[in-house]
SERO-4910 file (N, C-alpha, C, O; in steps of 0.05 Angstrom, whole numbers):
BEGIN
 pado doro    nc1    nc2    nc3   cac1   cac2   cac3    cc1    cc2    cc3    oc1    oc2    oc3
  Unk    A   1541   3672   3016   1569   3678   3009   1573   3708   3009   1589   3718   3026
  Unk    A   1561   3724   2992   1561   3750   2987   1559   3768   3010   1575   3787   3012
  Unk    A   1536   3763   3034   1526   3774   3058   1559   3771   3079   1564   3789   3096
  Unk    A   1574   3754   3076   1599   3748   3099   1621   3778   3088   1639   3787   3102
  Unk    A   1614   3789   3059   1637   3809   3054   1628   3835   3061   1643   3853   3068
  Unk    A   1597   3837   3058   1579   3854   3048   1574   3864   3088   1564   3886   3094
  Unk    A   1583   3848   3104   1562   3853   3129   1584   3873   3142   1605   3875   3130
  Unk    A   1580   3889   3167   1596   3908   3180   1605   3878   3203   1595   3857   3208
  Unk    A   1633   3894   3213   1650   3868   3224   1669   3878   3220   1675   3899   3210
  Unk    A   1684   3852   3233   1717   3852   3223   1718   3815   3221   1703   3802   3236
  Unk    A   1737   3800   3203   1736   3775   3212   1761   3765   3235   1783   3775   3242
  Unk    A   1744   3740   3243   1771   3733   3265   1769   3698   3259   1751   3683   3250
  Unk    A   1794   3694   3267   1798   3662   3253   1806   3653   3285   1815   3662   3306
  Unk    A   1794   3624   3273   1785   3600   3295   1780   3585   3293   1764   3581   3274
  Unk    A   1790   3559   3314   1790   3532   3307   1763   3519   3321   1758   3520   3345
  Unk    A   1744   3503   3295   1725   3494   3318   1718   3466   3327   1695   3458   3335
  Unk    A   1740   3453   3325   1738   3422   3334   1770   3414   3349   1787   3422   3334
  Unk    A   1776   3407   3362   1795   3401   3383   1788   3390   3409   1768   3390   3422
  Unk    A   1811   3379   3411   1809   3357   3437   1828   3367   3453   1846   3381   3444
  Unk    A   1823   3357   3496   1844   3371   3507   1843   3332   3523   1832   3312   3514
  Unk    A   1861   3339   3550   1863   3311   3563   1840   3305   3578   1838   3286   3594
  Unk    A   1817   3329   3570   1788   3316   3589   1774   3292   3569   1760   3273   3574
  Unk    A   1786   3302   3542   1778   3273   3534   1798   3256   3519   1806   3238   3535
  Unk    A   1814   3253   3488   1835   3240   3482   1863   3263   3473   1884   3256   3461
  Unk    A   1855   3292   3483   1876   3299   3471   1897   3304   3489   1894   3298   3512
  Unk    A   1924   3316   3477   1949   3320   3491   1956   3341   3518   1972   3339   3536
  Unk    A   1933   3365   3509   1944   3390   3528   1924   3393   3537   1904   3389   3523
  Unk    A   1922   3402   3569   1896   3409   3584   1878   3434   3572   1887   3450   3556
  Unk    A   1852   3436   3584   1845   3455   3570   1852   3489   3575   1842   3509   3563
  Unk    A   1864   3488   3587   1883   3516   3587   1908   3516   3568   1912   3538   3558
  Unk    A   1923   3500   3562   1933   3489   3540   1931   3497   3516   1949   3506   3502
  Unk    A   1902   3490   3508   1899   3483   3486   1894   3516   3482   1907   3526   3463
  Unk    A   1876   3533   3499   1873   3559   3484   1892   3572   3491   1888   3594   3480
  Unk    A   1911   3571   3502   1936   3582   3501   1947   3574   3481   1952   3594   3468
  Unk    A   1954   3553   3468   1960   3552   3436   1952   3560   3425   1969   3564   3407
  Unk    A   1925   3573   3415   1919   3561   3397   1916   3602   3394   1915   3616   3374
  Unk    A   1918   3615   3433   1924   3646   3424   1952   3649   3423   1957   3672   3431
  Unk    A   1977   3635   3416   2001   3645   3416   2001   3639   3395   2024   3637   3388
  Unk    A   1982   3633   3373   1986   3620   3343   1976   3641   3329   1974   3641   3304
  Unk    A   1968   3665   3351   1955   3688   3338   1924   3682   3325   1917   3695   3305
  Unk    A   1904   3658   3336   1885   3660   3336   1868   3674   3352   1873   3674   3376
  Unk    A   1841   3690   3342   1822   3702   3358   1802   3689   3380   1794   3699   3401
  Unk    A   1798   3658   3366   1775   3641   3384   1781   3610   3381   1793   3604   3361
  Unk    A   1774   3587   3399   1767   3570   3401   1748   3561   3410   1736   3570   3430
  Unk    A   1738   3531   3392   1718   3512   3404   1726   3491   3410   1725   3471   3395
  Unk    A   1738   3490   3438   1744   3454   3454   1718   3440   3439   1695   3447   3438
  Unk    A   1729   3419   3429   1701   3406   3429   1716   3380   3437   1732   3369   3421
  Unk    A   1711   3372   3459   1716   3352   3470   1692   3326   3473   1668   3331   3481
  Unk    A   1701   3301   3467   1680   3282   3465   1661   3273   3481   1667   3260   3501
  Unk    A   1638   3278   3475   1619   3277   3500   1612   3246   3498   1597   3240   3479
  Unk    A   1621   3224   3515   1611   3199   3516   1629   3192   3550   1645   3201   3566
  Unk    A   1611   3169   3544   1612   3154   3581   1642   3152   3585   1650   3157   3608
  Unk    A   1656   3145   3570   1686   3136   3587   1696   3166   3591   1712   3170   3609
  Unk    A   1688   3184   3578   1701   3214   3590   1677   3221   3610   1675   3245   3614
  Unk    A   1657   3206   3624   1642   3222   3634   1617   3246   3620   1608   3265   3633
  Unk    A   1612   3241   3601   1596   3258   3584   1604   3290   3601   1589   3300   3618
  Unk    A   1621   3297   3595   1645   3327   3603   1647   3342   3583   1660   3338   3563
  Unk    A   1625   3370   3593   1634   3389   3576   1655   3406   3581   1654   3417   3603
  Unk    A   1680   3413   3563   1704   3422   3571   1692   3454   3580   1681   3466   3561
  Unk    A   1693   3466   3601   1687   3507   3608   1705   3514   3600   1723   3502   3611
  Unk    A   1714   3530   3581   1740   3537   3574   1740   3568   3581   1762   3581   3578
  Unk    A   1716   3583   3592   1710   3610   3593   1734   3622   3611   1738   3646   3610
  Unk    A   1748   3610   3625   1766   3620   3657   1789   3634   3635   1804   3653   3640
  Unk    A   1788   3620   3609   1809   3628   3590   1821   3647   3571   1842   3652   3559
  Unk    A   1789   3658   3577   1780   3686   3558   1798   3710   3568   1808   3713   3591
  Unk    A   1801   3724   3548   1825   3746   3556   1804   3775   3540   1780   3779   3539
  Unk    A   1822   3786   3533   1806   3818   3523   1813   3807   3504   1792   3795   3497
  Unk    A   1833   3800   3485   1827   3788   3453   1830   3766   3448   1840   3761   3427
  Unk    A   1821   3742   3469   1815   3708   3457   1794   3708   3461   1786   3731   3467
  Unk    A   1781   3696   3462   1749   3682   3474   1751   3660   3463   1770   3656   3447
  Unk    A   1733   3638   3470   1724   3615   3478   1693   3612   3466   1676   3630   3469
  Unk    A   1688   3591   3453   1654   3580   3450   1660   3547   3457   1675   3530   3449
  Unk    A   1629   3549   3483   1638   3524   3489   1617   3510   3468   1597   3519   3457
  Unk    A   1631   3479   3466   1627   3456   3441   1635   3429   3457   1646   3422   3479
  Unk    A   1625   3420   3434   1629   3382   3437   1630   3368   3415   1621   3376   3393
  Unk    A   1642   3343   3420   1638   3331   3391   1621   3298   3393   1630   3275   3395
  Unk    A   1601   3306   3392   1570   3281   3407   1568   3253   3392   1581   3252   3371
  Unk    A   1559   3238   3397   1568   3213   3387   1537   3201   3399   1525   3209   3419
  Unk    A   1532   3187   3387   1503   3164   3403   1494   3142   3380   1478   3150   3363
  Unk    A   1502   3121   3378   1482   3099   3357   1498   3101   3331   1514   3118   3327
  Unk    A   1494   3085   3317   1511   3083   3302   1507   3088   3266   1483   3091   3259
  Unk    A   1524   3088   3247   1517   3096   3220   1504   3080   3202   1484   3070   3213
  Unk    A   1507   3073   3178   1498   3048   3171   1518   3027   3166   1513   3003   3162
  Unk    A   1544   3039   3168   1570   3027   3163   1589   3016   3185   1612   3007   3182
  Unk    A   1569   3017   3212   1571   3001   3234   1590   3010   3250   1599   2999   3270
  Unk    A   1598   3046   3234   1617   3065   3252   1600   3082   3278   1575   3084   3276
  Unk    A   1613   3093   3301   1595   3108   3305   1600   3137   3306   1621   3150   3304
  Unk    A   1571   3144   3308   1565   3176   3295   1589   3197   3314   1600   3193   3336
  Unk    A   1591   3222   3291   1610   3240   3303   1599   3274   3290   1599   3281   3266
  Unk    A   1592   3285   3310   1583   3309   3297   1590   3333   3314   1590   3332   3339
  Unk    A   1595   3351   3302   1606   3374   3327   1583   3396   3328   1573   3410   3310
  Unk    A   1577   3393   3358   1567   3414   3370   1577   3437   3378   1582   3435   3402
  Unk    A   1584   3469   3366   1582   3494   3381   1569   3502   3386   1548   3500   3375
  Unk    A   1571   3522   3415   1557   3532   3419   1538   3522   3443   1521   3536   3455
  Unk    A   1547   3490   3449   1522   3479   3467   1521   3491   3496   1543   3496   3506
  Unk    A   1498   3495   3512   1506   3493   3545   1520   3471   3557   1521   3447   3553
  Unk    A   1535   3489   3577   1548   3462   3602   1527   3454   3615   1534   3451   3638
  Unk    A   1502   3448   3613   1481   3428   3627   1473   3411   3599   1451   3399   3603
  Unk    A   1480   3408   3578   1475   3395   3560   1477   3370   3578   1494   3363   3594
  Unk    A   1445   3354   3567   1442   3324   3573   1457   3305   3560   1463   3308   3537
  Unk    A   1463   3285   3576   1479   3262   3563   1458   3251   3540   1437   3264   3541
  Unk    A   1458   3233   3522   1436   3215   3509   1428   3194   3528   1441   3184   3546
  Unk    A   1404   3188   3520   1397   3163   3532   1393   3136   3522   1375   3133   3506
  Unk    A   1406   3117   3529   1412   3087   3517   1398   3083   3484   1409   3070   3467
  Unk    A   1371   3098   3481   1363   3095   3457   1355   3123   3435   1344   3120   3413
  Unk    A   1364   3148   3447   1364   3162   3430   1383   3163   3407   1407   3163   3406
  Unk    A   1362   3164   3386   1380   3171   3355   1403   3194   3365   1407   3208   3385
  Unk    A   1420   3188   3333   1435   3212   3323   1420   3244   3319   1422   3267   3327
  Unk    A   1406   3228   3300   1377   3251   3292   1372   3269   3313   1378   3293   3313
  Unk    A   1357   3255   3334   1344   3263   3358   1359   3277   3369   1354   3301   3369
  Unk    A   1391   3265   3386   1406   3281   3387   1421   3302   3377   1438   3314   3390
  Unk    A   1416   3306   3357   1425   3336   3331   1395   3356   3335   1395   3381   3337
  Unk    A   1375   3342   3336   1363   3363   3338   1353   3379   3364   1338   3398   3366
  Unk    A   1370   3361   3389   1367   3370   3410   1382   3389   3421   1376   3404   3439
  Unk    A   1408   3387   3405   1427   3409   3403   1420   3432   3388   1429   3453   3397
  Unk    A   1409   3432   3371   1394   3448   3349   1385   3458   3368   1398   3477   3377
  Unk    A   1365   3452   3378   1343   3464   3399   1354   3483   3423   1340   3500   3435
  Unk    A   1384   3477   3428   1397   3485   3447   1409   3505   3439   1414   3521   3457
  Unk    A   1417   3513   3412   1433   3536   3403   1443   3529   3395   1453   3543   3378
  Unk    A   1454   3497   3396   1484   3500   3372   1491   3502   3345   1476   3489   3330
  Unk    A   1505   3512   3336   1519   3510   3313   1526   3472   3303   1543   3459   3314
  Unk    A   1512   3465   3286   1526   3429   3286   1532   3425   3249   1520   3428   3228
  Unk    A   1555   3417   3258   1569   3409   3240   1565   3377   3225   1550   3363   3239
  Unk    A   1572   3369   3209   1580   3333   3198   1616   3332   3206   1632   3345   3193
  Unk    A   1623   3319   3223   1660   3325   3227   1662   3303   3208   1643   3290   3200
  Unk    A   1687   3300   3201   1706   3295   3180   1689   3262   3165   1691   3239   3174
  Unk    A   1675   3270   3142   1663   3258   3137   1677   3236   3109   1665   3220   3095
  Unk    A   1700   3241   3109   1704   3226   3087   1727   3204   3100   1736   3186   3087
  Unk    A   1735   3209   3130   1743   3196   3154   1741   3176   3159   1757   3157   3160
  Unk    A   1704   3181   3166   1692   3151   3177   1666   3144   3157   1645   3132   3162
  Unk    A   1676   3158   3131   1662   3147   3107   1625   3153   3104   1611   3136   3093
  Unk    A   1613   3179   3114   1590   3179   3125   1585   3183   3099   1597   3197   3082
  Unk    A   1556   3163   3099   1542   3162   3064   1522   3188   3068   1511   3198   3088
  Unk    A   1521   3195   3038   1496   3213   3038   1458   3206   3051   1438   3220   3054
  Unk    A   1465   3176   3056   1428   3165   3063   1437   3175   3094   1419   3191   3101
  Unk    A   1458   3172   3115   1464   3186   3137   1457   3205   3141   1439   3212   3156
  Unk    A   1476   3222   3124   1473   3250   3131   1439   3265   3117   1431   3288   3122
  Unk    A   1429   3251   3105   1405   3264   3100   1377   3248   3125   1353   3250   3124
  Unk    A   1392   3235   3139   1380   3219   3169   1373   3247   3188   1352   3250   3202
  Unk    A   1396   3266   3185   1398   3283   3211   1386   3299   3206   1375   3294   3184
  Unk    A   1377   3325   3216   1357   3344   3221   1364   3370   3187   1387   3375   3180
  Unk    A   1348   3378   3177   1355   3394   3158   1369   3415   3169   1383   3424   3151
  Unk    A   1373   3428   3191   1380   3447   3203   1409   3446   3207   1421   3465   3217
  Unk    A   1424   3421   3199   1448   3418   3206   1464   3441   3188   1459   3441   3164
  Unk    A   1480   3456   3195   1493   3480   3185   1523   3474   3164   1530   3486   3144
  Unk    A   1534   3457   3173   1552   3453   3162   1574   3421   3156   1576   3402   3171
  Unk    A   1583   3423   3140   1604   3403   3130   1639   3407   3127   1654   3420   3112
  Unk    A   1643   3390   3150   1678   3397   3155   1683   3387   3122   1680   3363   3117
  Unk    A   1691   3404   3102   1707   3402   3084   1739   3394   3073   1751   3388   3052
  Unk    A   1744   3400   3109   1776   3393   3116   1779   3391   3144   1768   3408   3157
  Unk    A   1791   3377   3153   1793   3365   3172   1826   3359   3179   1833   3342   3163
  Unk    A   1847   3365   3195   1880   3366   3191   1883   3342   3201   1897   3327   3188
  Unk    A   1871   3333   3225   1875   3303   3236   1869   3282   3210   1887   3272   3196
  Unk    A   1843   3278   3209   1837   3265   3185   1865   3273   3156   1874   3255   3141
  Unk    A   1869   3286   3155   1889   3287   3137   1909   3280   3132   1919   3276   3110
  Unk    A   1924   3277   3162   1947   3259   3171   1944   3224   3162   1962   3208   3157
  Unk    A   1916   3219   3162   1905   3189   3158   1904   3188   3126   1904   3166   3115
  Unk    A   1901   3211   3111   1895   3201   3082   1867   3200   3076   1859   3188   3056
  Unk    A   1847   3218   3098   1821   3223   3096   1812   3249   3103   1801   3251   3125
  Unk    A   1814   3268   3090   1813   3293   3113   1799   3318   3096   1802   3341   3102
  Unk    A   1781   3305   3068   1764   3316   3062   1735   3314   3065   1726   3292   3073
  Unk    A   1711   3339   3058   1681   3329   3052   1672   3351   3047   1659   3366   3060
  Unk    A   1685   3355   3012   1669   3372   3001   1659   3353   2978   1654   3365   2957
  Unk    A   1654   3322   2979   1639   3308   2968   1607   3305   2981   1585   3306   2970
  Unk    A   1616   3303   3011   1589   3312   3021   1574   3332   3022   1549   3332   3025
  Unk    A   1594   3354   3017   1573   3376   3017   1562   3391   2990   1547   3411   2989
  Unk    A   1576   3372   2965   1559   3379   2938   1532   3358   2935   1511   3364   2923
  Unk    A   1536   3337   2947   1519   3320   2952   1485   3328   2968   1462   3322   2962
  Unk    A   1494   3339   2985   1470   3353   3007   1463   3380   2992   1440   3388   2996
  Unk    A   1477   3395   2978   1468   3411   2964   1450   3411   2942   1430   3425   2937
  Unk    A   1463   3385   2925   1446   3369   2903   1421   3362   2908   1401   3363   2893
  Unk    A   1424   3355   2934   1401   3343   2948   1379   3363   2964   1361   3356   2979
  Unk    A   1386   3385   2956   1368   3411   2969   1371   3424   2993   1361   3444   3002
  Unk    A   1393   3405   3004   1405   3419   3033   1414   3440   3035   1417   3450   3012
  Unk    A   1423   3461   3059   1434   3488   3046   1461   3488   3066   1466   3510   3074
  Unk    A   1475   3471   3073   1505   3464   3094   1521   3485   3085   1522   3489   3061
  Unk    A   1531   3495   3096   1561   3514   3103   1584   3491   3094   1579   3468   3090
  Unk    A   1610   3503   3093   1634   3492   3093   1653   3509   3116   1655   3533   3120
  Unk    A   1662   3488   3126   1674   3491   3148   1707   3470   3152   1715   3448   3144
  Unk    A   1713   3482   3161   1759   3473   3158   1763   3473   3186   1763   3495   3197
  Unk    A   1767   3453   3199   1785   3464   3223   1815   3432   3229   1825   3414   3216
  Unk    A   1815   3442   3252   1839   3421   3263   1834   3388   3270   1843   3369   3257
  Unk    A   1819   3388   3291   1816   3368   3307   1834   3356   3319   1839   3332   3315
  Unk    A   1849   3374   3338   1869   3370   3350   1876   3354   3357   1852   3351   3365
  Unk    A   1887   3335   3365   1894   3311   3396   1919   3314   3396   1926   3322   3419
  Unk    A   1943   3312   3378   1967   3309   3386   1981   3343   3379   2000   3346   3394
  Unk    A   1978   3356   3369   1987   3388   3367   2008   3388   3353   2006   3405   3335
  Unk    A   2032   3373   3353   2053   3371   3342   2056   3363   3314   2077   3367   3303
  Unk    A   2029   3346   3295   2037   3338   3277   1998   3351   3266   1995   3355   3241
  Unk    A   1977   3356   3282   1958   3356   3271   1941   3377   3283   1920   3375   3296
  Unk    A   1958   3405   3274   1947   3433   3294   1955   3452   3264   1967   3448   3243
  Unk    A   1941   3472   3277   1945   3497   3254   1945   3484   3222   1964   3484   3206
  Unk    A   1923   3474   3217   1916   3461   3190   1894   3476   3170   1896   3483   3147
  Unk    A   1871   3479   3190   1848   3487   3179   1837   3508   3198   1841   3510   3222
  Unk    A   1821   3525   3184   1804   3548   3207   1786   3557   3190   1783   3552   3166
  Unk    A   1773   3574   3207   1753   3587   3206   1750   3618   3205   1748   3630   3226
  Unk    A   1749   3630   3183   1747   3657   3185   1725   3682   3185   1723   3699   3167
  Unk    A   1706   3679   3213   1681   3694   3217   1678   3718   3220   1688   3732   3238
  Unk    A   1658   3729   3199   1650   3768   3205   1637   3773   3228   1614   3766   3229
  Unk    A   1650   3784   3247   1629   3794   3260   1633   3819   3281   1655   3829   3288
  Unk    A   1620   3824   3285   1621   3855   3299   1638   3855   3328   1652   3875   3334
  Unk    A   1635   3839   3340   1658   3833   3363   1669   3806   3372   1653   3787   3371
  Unk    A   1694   3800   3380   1704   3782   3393   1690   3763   3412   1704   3750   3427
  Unk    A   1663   3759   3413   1649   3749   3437   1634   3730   3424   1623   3733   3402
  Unk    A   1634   3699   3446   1632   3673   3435   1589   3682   3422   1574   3671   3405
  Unk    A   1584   3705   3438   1553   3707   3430   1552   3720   3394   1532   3721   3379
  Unk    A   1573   3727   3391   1576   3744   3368   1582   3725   3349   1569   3723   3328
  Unk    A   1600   3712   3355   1615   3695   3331   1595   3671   3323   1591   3663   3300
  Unk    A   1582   3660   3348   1567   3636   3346   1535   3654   3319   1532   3646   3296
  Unk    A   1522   3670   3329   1507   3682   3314   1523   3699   3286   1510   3713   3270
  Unk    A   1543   3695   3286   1553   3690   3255   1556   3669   3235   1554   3669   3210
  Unk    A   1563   3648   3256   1563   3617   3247   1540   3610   3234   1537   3598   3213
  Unk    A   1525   3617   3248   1499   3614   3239   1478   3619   3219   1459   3608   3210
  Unk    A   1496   3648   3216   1496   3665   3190   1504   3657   3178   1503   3673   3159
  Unk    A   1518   3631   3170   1540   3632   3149   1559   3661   3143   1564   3669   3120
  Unk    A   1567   3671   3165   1583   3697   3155   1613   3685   3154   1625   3691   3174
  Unk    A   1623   3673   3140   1645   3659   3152   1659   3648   3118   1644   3651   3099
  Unk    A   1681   3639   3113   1686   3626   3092   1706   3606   3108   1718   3615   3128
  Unk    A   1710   3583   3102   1736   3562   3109   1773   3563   3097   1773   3572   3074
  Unk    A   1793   3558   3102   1819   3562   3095   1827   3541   3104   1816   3528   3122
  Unk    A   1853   3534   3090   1882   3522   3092   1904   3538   3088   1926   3530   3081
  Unk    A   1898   3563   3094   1918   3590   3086   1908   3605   3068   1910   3628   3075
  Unk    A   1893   3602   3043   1888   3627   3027   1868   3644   3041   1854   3635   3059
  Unk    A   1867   3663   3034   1852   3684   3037   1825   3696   3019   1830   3706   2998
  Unk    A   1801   3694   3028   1785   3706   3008   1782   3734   3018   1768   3734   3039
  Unk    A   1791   3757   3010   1787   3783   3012   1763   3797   3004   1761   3820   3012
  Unk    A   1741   3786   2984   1724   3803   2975   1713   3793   2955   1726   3794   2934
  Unk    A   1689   3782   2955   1664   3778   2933   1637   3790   2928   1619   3794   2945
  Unk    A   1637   3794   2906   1615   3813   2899   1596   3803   2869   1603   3786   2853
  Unk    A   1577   3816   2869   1560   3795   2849   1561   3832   2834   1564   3854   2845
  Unk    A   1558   3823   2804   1551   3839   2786   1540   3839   2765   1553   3844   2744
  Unk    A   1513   3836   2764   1501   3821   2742   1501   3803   2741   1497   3793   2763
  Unk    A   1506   3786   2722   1513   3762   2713   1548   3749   2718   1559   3730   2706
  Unk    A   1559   3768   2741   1589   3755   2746   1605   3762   2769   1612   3784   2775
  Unk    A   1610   3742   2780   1617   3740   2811   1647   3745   2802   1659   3732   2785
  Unk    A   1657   3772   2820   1686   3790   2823   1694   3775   2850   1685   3778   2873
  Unk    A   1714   3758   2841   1729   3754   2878   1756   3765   2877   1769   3760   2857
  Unk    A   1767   3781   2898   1791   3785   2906   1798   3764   2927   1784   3755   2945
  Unk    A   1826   3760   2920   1838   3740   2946   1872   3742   2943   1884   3756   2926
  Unk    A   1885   3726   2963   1898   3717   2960   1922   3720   2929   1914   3730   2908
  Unk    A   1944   3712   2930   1955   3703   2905   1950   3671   2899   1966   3656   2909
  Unk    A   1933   3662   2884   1927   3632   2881   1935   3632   2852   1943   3651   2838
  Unk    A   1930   3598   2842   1938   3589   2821   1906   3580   2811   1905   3575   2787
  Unk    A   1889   3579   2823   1870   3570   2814   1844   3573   2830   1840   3568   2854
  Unk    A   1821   3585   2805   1804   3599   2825   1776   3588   2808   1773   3592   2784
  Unk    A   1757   3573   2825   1731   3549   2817   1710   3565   2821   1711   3584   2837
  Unk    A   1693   3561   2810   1666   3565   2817   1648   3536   2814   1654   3526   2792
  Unk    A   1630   3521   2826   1623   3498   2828   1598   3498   2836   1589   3513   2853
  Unk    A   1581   3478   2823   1557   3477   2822   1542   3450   2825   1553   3430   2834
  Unk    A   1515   3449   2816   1492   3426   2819   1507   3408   2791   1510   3414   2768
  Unk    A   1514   3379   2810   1523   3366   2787   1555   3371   2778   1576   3374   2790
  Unk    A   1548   3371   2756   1585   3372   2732   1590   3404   2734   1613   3410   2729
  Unk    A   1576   3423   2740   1563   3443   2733   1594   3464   2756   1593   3471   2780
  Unk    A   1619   3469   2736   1638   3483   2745   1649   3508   2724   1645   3503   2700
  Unk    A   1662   3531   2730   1673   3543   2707   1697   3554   2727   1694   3556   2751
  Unk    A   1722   3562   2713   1745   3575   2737   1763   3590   2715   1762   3593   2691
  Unk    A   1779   3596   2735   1809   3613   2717   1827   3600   2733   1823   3589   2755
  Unk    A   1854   3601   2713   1871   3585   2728   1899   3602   2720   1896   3617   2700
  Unk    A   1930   3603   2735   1939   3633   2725   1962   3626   2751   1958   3608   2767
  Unk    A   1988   3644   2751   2001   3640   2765   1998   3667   2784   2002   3688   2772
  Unk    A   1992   3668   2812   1992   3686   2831   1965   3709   2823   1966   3734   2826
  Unk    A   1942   3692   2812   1922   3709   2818   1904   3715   2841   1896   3700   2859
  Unk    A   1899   3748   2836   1893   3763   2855   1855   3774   2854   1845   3784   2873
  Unk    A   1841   3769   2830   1827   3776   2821   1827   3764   2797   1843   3756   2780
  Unk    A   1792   3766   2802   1781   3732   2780   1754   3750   2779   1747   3763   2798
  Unk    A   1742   3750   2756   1711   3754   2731   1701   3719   2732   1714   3703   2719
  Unk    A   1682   3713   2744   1676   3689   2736   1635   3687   2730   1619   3696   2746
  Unk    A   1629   3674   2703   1598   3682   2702   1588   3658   2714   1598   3636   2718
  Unk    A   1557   3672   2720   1542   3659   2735   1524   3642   2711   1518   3619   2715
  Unk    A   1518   3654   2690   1494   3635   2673   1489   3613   2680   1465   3607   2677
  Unk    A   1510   3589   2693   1509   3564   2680   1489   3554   2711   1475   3534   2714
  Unk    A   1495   3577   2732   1483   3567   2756   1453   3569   2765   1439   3557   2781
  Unk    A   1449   3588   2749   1425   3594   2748   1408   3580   2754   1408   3560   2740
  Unk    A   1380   3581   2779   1364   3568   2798   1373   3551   2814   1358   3538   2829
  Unk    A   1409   3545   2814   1421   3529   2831   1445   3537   2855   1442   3550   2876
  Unk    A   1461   3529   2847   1468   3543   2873   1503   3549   2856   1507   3540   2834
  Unk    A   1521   3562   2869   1549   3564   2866   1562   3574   2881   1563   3597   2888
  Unk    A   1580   3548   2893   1607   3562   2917   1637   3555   2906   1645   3538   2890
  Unk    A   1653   3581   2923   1678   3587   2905   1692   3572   2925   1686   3569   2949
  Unk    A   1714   3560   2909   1737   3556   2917   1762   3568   2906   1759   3580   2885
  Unk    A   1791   3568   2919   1801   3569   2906   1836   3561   2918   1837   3553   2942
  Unk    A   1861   3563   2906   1873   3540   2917   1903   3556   2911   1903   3570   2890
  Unk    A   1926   3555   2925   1947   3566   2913   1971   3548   2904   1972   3524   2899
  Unk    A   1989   3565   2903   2014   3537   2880   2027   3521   2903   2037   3499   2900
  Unk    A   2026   3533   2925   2035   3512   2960   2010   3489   2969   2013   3471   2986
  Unk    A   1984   3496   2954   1969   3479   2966   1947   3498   2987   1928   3489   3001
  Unk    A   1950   3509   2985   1937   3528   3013   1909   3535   2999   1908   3547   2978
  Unk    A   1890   3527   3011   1859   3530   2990   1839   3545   3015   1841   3544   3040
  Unk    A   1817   3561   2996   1802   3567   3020   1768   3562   3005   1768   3557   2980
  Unk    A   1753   3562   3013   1723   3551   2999   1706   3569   3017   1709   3572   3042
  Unk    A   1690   3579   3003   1658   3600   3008   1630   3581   3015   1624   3559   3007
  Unk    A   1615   3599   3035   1588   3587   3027   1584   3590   2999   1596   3600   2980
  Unk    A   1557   3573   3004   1546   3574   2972   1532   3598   2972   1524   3612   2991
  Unk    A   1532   3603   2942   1503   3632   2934   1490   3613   2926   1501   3592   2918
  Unk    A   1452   3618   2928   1437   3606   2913   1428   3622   2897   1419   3644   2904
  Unk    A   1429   3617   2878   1423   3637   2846   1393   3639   2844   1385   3659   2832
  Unk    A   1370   3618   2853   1346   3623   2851   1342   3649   2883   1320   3649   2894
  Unk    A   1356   3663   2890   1341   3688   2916   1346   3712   2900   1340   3734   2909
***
């Protein structure tokens, strides 16, 4: 958490799950990053669905790159199924365009860690969606980086959180990121929802992806985290004007301030102590943004 304020950079916001018409979504993939830079975003990740009826097709979106958009190419991989008889959905950034299809009997697992192996950045996508249990997600490789916490498509359905999953995997000793984006298909009712706001030293998909990675990054629905800092025994955040500002932990284990159009929050750490604590926090429109976690035992 602390290292994303603390590092040299600048942040740039970006969406990292979306669809174009190479697989179910509305606008080609020139399209889509042309939206998504007239929306005054810095970057996108097409992640278009890698399975047989699209041709296992990774979208190139690089032809797209300008001096201030760039592009990381992604997918959103699928192979075998959950225990709930859904099948799997996980987003890959970051992968090569020679990324292998799966083969008839490779795992989820297998394939997460093959992406792993490849560079990517992989996410859990919208896990409260298609209902993915914690015995799942602790199936896949420890290395998995993050948990869509919000999801805008899923949201339109009445499912479009998983920050149940990711206190869960935390609980559970995991160390997952939180991550917000779109998941585009139709643009008109399920775009500009969620993003990504990453530190890093330049505009370039090699920069941003090795931030991701870093966890240099915090997630939004509009608020803003401007600045966290540890001081002893008490985490100083600047942000936004919110109504309510969490700190959240292993278990029941929460303390916050709550206030109309706060700008700055004193919140102590005691209670987290050898565990872990990530901030959220939320404004009087709804507009919330959530931090990695700090682990209090480093």
């Amino acid at each position: 958490m602390l290292e994303t304020f603390s590092s040299n950079g600048q942040f740039y916001r970006g969406n990292l799950h979306g669809h174009s018409t190479n697989s179910d979504g509305d606008l080609t993939p020139e399209q889509h990053c042309r939206f998504y830079q007239q929306a005054g975003y810095d970057f996108v990740c097409l992640s278009d669905h890698f399975r047989p009826i699209y041709d296992f097709q990774i979208s190139d979106t690089s032809p797209f790159r300008t001096g201030d958009f760039t592009t990381i190419i992604g997918a959103e991989l699928h192979t075998g199924r959950m225990g709930n008889g859904e099948i799997w959905h996980f987003l890959a950034v970051g992968l090569p365009l020679d990324f292998e299809p799966p083969s008839e009997t490779e795992t989820a697992p297998d394939m997460a860690a093959r992406a792993l192996n490849a560079g990517a950045f992989l996410a859990y996508a919208h896990p409260e969606w298609n209902s993915l249990t914690l015995e799942d997600a602790l199936s896949m490789p420890d290395g998995m980086h993050a948990v869509e916490v919000f999801n805008t498509t899923s949201s339109t359905k009445g499912r479009g959180e998983g920050s149940a999953l990711l206190d869960q995997l935390l609980n559970s000793g995991r160390r997952p990121c939180a991550i917000a984006v779109d998941d585009v298909h139709r643009y008109h009712r399920d775009a500009l929802g969620g993003w990504v706001m990453v530190k890093a030293a330049e505009n370039t998909p090699e920069a941003l992806l090795q931030s991701l990675k870093r966890g240099l990054f915090y997630a939004s629905t509009g608020a803003d985290l401007i600045n966290v800092e540890r001081h002893g025994d008490f985490l100083h955040v600047e942000c936004s004007p919110v109504d309510s500002v969490w700190l959240l932990g292993h278990g029941a284990k929460v303390t916050w301030v709550d206030g109309e159009g706060i700008t700055r929050a004193k919140l102590p750490l005691d209670k987290f102590k050898g565990g872990y604590a990530r901030l959220s926090i939320q404004a009087s429109d709804g507009a919330r943004a959530w931090s990695n976690p700090l682990f209090m035992n480093e």
